[in-house]
C-alpha positions as a printed NumPy array, in Angstrom:
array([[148.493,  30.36 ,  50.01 ],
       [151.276,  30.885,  47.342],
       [152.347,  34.152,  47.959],
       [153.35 ,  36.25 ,  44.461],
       [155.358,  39.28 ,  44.473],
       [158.23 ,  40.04 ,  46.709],
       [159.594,  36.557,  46.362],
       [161.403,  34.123,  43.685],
       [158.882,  31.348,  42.746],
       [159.614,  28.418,  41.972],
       [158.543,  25.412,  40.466],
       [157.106,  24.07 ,  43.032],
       [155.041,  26.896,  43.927],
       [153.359,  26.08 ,  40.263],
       [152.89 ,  22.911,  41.48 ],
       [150.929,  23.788,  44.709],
       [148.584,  26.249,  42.793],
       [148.044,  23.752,  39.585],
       [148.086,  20.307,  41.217],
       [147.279,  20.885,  44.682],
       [144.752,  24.222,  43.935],
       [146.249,  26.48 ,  46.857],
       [145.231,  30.045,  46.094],
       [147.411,  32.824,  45.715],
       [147.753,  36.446,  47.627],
       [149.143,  39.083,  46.535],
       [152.544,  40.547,  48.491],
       [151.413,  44.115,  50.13 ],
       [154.924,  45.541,  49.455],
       [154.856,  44.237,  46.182],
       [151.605,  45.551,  45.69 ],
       [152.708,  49.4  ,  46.457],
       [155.804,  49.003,  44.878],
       [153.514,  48.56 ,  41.243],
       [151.214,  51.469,  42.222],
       [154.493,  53.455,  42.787],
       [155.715,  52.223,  39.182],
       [152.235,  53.37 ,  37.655],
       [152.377,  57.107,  39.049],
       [155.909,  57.524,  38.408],
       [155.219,  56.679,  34.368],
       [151.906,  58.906,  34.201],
       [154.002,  61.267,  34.974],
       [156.453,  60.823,  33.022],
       [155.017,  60.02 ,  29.744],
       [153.247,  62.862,  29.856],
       [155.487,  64.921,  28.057],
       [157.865,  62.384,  26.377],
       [157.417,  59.958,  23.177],
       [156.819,  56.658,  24.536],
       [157.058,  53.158,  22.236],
       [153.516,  51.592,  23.022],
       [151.568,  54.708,  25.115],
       [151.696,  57.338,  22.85 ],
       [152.815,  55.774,  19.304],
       [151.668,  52.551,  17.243],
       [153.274,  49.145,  17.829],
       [155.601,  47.139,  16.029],
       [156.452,  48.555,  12.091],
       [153.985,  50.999,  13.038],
       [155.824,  52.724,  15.946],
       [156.491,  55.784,  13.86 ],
       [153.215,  57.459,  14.043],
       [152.505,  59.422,  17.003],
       [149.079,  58.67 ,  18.764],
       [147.122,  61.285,  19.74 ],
       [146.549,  62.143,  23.319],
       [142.773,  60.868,  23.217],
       [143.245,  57.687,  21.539],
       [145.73 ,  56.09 ,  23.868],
       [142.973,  54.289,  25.483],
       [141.591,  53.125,  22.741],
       [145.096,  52.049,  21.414],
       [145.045,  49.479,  23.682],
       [141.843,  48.445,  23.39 ],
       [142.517,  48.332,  19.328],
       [146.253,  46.271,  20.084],
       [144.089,  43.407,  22.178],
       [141.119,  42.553,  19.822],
       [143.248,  43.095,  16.409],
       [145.568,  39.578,  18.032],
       [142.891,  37.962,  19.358],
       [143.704,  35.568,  16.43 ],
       [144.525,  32.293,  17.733],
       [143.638,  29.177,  16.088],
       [144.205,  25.05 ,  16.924],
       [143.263,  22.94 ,  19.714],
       [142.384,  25.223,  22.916],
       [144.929,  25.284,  25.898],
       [143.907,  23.111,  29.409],
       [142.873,  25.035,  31.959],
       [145.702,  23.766,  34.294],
       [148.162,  25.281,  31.294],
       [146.215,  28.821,  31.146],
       [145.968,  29.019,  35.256],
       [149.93 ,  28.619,  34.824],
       [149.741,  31.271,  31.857],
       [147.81 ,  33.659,  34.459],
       [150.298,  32.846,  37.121],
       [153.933,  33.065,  34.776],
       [152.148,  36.683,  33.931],
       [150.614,  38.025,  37.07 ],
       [154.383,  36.974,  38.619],
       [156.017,  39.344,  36.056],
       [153.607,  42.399,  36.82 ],
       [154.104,  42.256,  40.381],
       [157.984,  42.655,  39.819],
       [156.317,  46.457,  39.672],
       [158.432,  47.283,  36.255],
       [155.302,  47.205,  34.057],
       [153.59 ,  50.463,  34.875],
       [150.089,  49.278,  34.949],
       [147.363,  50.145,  37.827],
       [146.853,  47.644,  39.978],
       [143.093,  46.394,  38.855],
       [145.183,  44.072,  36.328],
       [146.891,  42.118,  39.156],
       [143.887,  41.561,  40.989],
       [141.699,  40.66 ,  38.28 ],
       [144.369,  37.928,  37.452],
       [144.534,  36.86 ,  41.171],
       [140.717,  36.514,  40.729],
       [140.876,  34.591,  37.765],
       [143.612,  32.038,  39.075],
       [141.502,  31.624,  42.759],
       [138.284,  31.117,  41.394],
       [139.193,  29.126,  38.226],
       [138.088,  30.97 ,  35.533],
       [140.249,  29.915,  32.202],
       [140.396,  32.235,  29.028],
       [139.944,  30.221,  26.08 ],
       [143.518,  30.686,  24.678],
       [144.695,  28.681,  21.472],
       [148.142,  26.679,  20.918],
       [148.526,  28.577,  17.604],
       [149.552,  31.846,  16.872],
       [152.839,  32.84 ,  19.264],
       [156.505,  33.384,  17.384],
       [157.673,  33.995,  20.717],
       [159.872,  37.194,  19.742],
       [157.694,  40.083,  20.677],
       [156.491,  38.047,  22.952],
       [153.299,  35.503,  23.038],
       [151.273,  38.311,  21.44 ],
       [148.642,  36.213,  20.187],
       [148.372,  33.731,  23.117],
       [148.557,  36.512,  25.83 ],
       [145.921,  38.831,  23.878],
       [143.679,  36.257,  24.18 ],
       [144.112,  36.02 ,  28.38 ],
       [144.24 ,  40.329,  27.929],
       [140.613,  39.937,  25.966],
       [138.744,  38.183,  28.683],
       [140.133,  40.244,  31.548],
       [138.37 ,  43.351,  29.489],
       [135.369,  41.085,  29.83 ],
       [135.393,  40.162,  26.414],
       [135.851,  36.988,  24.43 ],
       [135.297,  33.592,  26.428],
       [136.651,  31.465,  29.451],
       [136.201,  27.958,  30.375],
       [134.237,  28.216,  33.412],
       [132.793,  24.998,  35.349],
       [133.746,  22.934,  32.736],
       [131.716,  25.059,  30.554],
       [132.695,  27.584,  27.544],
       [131.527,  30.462,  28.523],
       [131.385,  33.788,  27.4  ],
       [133.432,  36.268,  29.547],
       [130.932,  38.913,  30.462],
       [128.542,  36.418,  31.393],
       [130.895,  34.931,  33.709],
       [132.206,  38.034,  35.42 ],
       [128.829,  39.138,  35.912],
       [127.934,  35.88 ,  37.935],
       [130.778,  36.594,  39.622],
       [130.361,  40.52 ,  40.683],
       [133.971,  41.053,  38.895],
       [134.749,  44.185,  37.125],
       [136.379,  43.658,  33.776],
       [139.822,  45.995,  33.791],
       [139.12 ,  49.691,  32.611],
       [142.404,  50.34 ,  30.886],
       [144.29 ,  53.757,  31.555],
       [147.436,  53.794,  29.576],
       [149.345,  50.27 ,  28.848],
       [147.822,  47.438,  29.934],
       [147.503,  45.781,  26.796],
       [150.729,  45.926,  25.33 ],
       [152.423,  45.223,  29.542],
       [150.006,  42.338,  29.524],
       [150.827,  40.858,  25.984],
       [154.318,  42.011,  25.409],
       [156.04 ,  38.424,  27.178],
       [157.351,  34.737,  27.363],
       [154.744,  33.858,  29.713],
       [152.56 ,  30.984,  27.693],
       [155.501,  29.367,  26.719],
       [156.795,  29.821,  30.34 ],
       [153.578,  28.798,  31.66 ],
       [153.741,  26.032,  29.759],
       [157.057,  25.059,  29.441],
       [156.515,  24.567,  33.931],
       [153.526,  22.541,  33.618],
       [155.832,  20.151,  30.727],
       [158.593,  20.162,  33.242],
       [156.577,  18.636,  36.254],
       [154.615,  15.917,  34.059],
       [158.502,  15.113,  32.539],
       [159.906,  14.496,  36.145],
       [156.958,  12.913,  37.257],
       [157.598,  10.462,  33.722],
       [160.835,  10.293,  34.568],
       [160.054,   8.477,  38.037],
       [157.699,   5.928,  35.963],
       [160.261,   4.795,  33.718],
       [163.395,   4.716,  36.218],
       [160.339,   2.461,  38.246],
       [160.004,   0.306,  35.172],
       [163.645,   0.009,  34.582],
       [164.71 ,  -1.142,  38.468],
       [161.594,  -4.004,  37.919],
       [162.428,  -4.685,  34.349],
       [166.054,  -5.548,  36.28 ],
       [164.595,  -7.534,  38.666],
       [162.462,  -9.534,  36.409],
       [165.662, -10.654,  34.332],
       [167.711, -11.282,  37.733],
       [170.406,  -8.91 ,  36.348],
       [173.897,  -8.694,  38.345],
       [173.726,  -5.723,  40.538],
       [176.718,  -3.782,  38.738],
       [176.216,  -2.106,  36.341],
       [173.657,   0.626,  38.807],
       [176.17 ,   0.282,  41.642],
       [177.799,   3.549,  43.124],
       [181.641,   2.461,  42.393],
       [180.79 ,   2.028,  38.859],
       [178.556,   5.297,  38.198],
       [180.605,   7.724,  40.242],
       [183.583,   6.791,  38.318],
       [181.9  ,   8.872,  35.761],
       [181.342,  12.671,  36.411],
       [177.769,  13.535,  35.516],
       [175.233,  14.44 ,  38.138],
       [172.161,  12.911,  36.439],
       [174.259,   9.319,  36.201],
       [175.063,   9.024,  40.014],
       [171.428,   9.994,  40.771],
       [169.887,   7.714,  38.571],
       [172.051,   5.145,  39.671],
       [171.709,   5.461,  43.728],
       [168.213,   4.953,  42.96 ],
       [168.145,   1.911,  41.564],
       [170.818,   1.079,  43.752],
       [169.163,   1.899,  46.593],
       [165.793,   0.603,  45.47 ],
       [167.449,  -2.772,  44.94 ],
       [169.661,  -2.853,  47.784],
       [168.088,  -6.111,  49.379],
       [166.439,  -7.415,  46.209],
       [166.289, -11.237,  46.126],
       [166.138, -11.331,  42.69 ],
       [169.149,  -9.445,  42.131],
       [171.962, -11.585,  41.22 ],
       [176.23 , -10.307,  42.578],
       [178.592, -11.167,  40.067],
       [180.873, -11.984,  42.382],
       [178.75 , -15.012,  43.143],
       [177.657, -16.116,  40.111],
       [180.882, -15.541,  37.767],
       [184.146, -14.516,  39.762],
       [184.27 , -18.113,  41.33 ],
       [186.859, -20.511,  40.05 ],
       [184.783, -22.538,  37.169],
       [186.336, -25.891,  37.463],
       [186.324, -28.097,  33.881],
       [184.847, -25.489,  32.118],
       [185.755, -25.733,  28.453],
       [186.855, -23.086,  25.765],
       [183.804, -22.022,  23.884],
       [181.38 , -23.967,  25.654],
       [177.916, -21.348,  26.228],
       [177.758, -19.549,  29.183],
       [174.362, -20.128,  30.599],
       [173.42 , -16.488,  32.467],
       [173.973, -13.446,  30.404],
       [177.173, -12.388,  31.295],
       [176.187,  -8.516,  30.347],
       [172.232,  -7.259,  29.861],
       [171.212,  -5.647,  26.964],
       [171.426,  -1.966,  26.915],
       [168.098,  -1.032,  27.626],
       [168.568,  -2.458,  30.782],
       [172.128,  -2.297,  31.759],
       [172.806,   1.389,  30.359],
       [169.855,   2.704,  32.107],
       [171.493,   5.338,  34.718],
       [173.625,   6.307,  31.176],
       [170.599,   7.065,  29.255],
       [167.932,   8.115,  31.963],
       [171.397,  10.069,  33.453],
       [171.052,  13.241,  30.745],
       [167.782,  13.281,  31.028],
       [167.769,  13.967,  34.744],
       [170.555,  16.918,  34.108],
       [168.498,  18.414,  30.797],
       [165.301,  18.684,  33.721],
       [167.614,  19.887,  36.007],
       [168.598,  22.587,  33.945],
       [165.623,  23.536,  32.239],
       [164.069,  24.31 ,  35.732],
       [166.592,  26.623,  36.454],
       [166.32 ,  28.554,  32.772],
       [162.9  ,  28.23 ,  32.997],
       [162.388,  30.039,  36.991],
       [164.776,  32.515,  36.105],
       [162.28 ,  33.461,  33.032],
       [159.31 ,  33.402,  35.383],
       [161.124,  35.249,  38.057],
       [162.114,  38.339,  35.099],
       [160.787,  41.286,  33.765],
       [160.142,  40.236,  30.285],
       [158.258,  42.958,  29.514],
       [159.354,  46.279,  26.92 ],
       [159.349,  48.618,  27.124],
       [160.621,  48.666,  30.959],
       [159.665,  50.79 ,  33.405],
       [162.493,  51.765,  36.006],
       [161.059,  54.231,  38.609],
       [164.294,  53.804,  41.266],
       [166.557,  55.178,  38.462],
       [163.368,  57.457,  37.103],
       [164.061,  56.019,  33.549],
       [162.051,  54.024,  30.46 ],
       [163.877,  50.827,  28.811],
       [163.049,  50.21 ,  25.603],
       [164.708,  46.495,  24.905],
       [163.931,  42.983,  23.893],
       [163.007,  41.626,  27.025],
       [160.14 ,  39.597,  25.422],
       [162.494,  37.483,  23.312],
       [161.789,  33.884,  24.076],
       [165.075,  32.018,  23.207],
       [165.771,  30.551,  26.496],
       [162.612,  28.788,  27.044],
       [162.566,  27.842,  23.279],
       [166.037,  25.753,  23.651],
       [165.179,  24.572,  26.589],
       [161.392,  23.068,  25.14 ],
       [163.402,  21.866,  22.241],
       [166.185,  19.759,  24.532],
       [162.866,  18.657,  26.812],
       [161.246,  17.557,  23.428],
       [164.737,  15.223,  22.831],
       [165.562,  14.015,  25.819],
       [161.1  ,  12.8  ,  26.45 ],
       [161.671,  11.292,  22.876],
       [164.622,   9.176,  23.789],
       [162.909,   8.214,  27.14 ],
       [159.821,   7.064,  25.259],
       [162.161,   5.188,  22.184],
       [163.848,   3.35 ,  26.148],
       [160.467,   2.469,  27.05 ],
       [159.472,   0.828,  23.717],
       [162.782,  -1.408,  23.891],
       [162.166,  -2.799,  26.966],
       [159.036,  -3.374,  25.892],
       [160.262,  -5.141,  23.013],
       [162.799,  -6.793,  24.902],
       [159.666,  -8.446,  27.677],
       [157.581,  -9.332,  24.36 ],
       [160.938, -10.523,  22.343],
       [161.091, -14.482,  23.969],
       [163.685, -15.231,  21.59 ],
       [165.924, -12.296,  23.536],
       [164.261, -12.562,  27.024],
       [164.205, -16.262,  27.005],
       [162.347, -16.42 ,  30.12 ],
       [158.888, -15.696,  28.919],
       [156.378, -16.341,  25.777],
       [155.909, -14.708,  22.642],
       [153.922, -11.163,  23.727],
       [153.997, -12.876,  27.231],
       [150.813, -14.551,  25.905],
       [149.476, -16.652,  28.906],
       [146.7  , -18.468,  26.657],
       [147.177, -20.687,  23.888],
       [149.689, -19.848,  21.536],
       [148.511, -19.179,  18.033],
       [144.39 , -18.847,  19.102],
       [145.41 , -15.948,  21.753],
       [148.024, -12.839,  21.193],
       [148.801, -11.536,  24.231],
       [150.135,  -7.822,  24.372],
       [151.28 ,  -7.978,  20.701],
       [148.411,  -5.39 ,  19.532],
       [149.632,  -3.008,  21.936],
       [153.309,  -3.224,  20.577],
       [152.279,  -1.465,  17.383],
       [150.655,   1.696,  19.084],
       [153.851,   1.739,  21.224],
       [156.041,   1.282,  18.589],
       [154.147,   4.428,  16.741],
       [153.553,   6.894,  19.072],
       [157.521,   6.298,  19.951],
       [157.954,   7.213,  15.858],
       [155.824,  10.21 ,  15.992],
       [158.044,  11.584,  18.901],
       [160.869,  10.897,  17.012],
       [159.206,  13.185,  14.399],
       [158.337,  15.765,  16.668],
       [161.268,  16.292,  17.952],
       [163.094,  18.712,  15.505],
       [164.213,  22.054,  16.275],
       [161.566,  24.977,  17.007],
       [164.229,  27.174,  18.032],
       [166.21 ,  27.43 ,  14.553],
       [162.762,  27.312,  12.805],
       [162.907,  31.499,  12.826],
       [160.862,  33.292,  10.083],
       [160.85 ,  36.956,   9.36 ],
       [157.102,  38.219,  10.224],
       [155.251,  41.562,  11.056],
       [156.748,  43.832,   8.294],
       [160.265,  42.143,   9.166],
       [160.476,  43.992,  12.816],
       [160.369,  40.934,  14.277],
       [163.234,  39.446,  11.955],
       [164.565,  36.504,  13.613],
       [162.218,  34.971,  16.427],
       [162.165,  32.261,  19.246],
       [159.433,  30.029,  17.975],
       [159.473,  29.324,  22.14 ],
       [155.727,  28.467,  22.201],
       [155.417,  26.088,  19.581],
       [158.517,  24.274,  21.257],
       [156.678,  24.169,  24.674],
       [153.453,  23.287,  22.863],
       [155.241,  20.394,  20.853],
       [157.018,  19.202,  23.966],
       [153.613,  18.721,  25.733],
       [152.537,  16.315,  23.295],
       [155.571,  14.339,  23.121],
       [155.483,  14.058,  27.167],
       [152.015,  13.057,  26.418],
       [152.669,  10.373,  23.766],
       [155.725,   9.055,  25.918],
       [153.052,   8.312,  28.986],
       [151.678,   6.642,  26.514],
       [154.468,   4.43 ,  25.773],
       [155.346,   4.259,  29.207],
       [151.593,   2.87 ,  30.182],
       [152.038,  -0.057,  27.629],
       [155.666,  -0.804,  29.089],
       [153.752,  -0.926,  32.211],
       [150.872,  -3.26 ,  30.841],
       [153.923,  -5.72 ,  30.058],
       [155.555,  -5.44 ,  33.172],
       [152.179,  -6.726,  35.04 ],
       [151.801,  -9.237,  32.803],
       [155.4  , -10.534,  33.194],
       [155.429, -10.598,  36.873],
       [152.013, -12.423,  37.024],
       [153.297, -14.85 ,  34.72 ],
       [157.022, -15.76 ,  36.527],
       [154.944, -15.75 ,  39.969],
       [157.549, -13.774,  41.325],
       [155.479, -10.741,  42.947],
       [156.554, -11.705,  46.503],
       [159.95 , -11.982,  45.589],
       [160.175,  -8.446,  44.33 ],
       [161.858,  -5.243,  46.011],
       [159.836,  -3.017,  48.461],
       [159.467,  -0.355,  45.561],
       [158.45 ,  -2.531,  42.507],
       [156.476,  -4.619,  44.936],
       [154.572,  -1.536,  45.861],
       [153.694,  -0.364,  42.829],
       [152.965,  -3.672,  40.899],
       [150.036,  -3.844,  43.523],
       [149.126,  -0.83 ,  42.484],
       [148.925,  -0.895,  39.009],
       [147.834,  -4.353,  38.887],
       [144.406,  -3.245,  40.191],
       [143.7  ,  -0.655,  37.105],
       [145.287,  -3.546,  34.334],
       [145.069,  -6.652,  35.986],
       [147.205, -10.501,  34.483],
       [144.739, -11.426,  32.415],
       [144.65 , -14.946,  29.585],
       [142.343, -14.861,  27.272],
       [142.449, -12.312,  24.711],
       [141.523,  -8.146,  25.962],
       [140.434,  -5.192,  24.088],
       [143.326,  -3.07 ,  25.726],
       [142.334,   0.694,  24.915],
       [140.099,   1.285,  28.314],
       [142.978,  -0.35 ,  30.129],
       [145.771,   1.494,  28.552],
       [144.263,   4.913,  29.038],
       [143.474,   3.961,  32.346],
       [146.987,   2.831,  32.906],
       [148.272,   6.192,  31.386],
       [145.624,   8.466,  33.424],
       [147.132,   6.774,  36.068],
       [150.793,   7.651,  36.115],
       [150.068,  11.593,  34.441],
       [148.295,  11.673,  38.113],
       [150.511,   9.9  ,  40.844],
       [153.601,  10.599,  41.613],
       [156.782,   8.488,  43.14 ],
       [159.027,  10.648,  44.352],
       [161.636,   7.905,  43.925],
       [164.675,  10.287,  44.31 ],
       [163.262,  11.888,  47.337],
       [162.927,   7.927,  48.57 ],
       [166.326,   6.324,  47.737],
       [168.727,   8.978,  46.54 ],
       [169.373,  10.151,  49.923],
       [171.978,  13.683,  50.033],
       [173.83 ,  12.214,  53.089],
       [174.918,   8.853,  51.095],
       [175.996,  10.695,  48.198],
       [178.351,  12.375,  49.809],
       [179.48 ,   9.208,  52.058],
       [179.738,   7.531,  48.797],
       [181.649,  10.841,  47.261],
       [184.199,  10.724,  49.772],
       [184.695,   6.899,  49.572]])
């Protein structure tokens, strides 16, 4: 059980419910402390003007709403944004929706009875997914659009993917025995008014990046192995000599990883010898320096390691806040009325994620120019074709998807977050644009296992070719076994799209964990101190 309420969650409490499907409980003192919050604002409402219980929303916030149409105010506030449009949201991405949101009502600052949180405990445990669209959030006043749609289906309207079915929602809670919410004062606005789609989302983009991350620092230690590079440029003397976190972990890694490689040349060995009758300007036969995509790899994987780093932190502390307005303060008996719901932090962050995926896909596609390249390799042929040269191709069809999808993320990846425009009568006058960044980011993580799964396909093929699989490190030998049984070396000619999918299904769904494996704490700091 993940337990909400009560506690900080964390990323890897998303992880266990979306991944792993571990159900969640609500904390009991959490629990009480939101009934608490509910009575103490029925009361005090009741003789006060309060933004979203007894006036209209938004622009409209000026007319007072009579005493027996609050109800129906809310009621009126969820169906009238029910307006999303575009491509529907995964379930995985709405149960993390359902979670970001029942998290921030169980701080107990909302106000709401307590049918709301276990409605949404309901719906996460048992799987039930309101059909929520990728279009329609400014991310200012919150995800208004995206989060009306979750607030429709838990009043048992609209429709929920259900058993891999589209469903609608009364049908399903009536299979079910669930009671759809009976709102009493401000559920709709407390359950609409937030960051938590692109929060949501911006967690589930922040696992699949570090699990992408792992692939291509895996590609990069065999892509050094196949070349026999000197072991240098990833050693600890020459990464800690720079100060940046993300550098010295990337590089312990592949340090670590390649440790006892045999194909790993020492420079010292090779080029620091005395080189009797060697003349001036006569060619040196092994590269005396790789080319960047493989010799600058803790450098450029480095910031992308620190930008992940960083947006968990923004993006837990968002999960772990009220983000809700107005807010409702019952230890100091008072009523916020803020901005709470303004999604600027997760919108930079989605828009550095979207950057720093792009440049790891644009890495990917140069290595996997450099293994199809024989002119620069020198080691292998043309598209590592192992037929006939000129009747066969190799892998040079599946360079031009690579070399696209890599172009499309470099399109993508422009600014949300300064993309504000004025909307809803200019209230909302400068806005986040948070989950269109988050919902942008996902497809360039997506396109970049793409790339990644064709860098992949090359690597196999190169191995296979040099006959060098038993000669490889623990960890590249490991997982060329692996991957070689979804794309196996082939000769003749392939139609490549099963394999490639299969390739990229593959490393969305398995995980490495190659920091936990060879960046061990206790080194860096013997290496620190040395």
């Amino acid at each position: 059980m993940v337990i909400v309420g009560g506690r900080y969650l964390h990323l890897t409490d998303f992880e266990r419910v979306l991944f792993h499907n571990e159900q969640v409980e609500l904390d009991k003192e959490a629990f009480l402390h939101t009934h608490q919050n509910y009575l103490f604002l029925k009361e005090f409402s009741a003789d006060k003007l309060i933004y979203g219980i007894n006036t209209g929303f938004g622009p409209m916030a000026q007319y007072k709403i009579a005493d027996q149409d609050q109800r129906q105010l809310q009621y009126n506030l969820i169906r009238s944004h029910s307006s999303g449009m575009g491509q529907i949201l995964s379930p995985r991405v709405t149960k993390a929706v359902m979670l970001a949101r029942l998290n921030t009502l169980m701080l107990g600052y909302s106000g709401i009875p307590n049918q709301v949180m276990l409605l949404l405990q309901d719906f996460i445990n048992q799987d039930i997914s309101p059909l929520i669209f990728e279009h329609g959030g400014v991310g200012a006043s919150g995800d208004l659009v995206q989060l009306a749609h979750l607030a429709l289906t838990l009043i048992g309207e609209g429709e929920v993917v259900y058993q891999d079915k589209r469903q609608d929602t009364a049908t399903v809670l009536k299979t079910l025995n669930l009671q759809p919410i009976d709102i009493q004062s401000r559920e709709g606005l407390a359950l609409m008014n937030g960051t938590s789609c692109m929060t949501g989302l911006g967690l589930v983009n922040l696992i699949q990046a570090k699990q992408a991350l792992d692939w291509s620092l895996a590609a990069s230690i065999l892509l050094n192995e196949i070349v026999e590079s000197y072991d240098d440029h990833f050693s600890p003397a020459l990464n800690y000599a720079k100060h940046h976190e993300g550098q010295r972990r990337i590089a312990e890694v592949m340090h670590h990883a390649l440790e006892r490689a045999d194909l790993i040349k020492r420079r010292s060995d090779d080029l620091y010898t005395p080189n009797q009758g060697q003349l001036n300007g006569a060619a040196i036969h092994k590269k005396v320096q790789e080319y960047y995509s493989l010799r600058c790899i803790p450098q450029i994987l480095g910031p992308v390691y620190d930008s992940l780093e960083y947006a968990v932190n923004v993006l837990e502390n968002e999960l772990n806040s009220v983000n809700d307005n107005p807010v409702i303060d019952k230890e100091r008996g008072e009523v916020y009325h803020g901005g709470n719901f303004h999604g600027d932090y997760v919108a930079l962050e989605m828009d550095k994620l979207k950057i720093v995926m792009t440049k790891m896909s644009m890495l990917a596609e140069r290595q996997l120019n450099f293994l199809l390249n024989h002119k620069i390799n020198e080691i292998l042929p043309p598209f590592i074709n192992q037929g006939i040269l000129g009747l066969n191709f190799g892998i040079q069809g599946t360079q031009f998807t690579a070399t696209s999808t890599t172009a499309e993320n470099q399109s993508l990846a422009t600014s949300s977050y300064i993309h504000s425009i004025p909307n809803n009568n200019d209230n909302q006058d400068i806005v986040s644009m948070g989950t269109n960044a988050a919902v942008i980011a996902q497809k360039i993580i997506q396109n970049t296992f793409q790339v990644l799964a064709i860098e992949w396909l090359a690597l196999i093929q190169a191995v296979d070719y040099l006959k060098i699989e038993d000669k490889l490190s623990t960890c590249s030998k490991n997982i060329y076994r692996q991957l070689k049984q979804i794309a196996p070396p082939f000769v003749e000619d392939q139609v490549f799209y099963k394999r490639n999918e299969a390739l990229c299904q593959y490393l969305q769904n398995n995980k490495l964990d190659l920091f936990d494996k060879y960046a061990n704490p206790k080194v860096r700091r013997n290496q620190l101190q040395q």
